[in-house]
C-alpha positions in Angstrom: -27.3 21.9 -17.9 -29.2 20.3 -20.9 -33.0 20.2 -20.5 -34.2 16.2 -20.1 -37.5 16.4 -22.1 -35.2 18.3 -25.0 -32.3 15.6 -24.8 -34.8 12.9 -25.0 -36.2 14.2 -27.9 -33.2 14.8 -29.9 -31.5 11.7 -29.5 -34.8 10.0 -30.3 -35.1 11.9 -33.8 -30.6 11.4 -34.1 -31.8 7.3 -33.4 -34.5 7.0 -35.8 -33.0 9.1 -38.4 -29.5 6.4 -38.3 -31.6 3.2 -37.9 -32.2 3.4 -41.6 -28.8 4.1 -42.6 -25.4 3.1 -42.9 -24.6 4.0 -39.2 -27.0 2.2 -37.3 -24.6 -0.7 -36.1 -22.4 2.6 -34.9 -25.1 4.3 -33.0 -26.5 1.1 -31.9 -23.2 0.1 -30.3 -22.0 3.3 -29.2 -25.8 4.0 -27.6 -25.9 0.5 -25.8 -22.7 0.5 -24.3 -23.2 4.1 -22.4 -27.1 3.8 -22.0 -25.3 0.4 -20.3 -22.8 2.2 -18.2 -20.3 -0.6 -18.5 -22.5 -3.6 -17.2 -22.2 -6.2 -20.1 -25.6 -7.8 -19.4 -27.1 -4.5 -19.3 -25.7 -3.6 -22.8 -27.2 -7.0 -24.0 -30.6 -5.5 -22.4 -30.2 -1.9 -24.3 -29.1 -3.7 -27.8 -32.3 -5.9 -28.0 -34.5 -2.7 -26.7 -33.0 -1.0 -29.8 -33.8 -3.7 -32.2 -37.1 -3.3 -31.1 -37.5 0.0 -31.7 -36.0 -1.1 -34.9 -38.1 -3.7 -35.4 -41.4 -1.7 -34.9 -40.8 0.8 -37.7 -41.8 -1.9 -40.4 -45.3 -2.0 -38.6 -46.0 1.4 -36.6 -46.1 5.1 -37.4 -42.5 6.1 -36.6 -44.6 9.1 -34.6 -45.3 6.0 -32.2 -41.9 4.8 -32.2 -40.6 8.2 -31.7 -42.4 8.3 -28.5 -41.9 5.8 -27.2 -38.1 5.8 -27.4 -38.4 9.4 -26.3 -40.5 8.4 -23.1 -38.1 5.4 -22.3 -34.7 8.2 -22.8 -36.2 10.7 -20.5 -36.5 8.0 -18.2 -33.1 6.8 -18.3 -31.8 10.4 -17.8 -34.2 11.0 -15.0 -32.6 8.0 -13.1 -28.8 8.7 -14.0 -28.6 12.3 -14.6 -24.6 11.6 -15.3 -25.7 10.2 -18.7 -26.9 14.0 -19.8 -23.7 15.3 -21.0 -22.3 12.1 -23.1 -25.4 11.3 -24.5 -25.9 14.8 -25.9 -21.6 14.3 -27.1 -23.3 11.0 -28.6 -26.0 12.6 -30.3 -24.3 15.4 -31.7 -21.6 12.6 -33.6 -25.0 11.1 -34.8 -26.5 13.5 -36.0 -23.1 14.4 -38.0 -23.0 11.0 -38.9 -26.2 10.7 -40.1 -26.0 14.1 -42.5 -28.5 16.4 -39.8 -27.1 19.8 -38.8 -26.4 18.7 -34.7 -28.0 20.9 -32.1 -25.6 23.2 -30.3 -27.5 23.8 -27.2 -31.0 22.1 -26.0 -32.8 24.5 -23.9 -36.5 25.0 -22.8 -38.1 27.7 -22.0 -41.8 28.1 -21.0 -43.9 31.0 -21.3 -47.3 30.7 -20.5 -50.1 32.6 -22.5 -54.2 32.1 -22.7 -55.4 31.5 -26.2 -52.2 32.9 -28.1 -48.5 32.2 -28.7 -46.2 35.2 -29.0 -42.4 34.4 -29.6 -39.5 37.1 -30.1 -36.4 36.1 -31.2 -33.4 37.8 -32.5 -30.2 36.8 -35.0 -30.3 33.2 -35.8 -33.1 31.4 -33.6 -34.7 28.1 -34.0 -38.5 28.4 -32.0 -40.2 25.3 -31.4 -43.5 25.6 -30.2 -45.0 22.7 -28.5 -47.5 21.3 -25.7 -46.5 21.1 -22.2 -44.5 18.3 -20.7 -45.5 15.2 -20.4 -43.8 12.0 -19.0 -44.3 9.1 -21.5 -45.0 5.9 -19.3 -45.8 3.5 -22.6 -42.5 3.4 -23.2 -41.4 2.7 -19.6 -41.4 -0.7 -18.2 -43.7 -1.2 -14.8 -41.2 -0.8 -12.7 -39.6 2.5 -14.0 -43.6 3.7 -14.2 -44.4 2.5 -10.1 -40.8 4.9 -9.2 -42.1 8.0 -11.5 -45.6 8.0 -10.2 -44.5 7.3 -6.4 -41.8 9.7 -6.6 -44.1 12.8 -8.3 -47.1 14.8 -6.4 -50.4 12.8 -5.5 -52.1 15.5 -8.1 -49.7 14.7 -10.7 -49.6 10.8 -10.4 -53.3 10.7 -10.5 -53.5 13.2 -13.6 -50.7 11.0 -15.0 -53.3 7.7 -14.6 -56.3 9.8 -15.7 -54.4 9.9 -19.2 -53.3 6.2 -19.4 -55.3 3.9 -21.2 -56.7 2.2 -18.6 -55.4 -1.2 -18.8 -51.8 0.5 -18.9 -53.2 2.1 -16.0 -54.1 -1.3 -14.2 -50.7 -2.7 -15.3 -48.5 0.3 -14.1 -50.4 0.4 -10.4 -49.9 -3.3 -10.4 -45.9 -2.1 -9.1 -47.2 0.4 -7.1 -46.6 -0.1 -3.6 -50.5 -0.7 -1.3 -50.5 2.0 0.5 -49.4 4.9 -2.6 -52.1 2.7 -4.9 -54.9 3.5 -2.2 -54.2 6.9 -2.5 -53.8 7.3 -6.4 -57.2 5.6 -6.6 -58.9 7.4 -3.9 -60.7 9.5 -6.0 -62.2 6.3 -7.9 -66.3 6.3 -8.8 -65.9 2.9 -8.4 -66.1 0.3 -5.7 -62.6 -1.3 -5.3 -63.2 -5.0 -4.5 -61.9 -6.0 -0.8 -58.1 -7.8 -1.0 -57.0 -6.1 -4.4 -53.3 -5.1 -3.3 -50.9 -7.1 -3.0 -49.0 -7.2 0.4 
């Protein structure tokens, strides 16, 4: 099965890469329409979310843009794991199409070492070394953020808010249901005022 966090990312670099080319209108239909899974006002929904991602290269690092289209992938493919398999076909007729060797296989693997990296690979071997993984919630709308954080470990969803800007924070919690909300934010310094969540 193909990793999320390594699908995400490939299609994201595959996207970028064709929406300054010649094939964007391709990729931009062909991506819609199965991101849509054949719901017409869905694929109306995906196509302006890609012109936005489009749009925001003219004014922010395509890093950022990166990311964010990254974050908002994984989270597609966390909901509908049935999208893994054509979206990596999809991406691997993009990359072609957009003159990038495709990847064969996306794969993780995770070793875990203090202070050092050590990495043994033998014939032809493409090592990517990189942090740990980390769910990208800018990218996610409020809703999609309130399922991921009620669905993962109190411990995670609170590390998850510590690293949130926190007026991201405030919006994200703001779909949170009461009761999960009082527990994220249990470990808050600060006084909570009395009636904050919404019933």
């Amino acid at each position: 099965m193909v990793e999320i966090g390594a699908l995400a990312g490939s299609a994201a670099t595959a996207i970028i890469s064709a929406m300054a080319g010649d094939a964007w209108s391709w990729v931009r239909a062909e991506l819609s329409k199965l991101l849509a899974r054949s719901d017409k006002a869905r694929e109306r929904e995906e196509i302006a979310r890609l012109d936005t991602f489009r749009a925001e290269l003219a004014t922010v690092a395509e890093r950022d843009v990166h990311n964010r289209l990254h974050g908002y992938i994984e989270a597609r493919l966390g909901d509908d794991t049935a999208l893994r398999d054509p979206l990596f076909a999809l991406i691997q007729k993009i990359y072609i199409e957009v003159g990038i060797d495709p990847p064969d296989v996306l794969t993780a693997q995770q070793a875990n070492a203090s202070n050092s990296v050590v990495v043994q690979a033998g014939g032809d071997a493409n090592v990517v070394v990189s942090a740990p993984h980390v769910i990208n919630f800018t990218a996610m709308t409020g809703q999609e953020a309130a399922r991921r954080l009620e669905a993962m470990s109190l411990d995670d969803a609170r590390a998850a808010l510590a690293n949130m800007d926190p007026a991201l924070a405030a919006r994200r919690l703001a779909f949170v249901g009461p009761a999960r909300a009082r527990d994220l934010l249990s470990n808050v310094d600060e006084a909570l005022p009395p009636n904050c969540w919404r019933t």
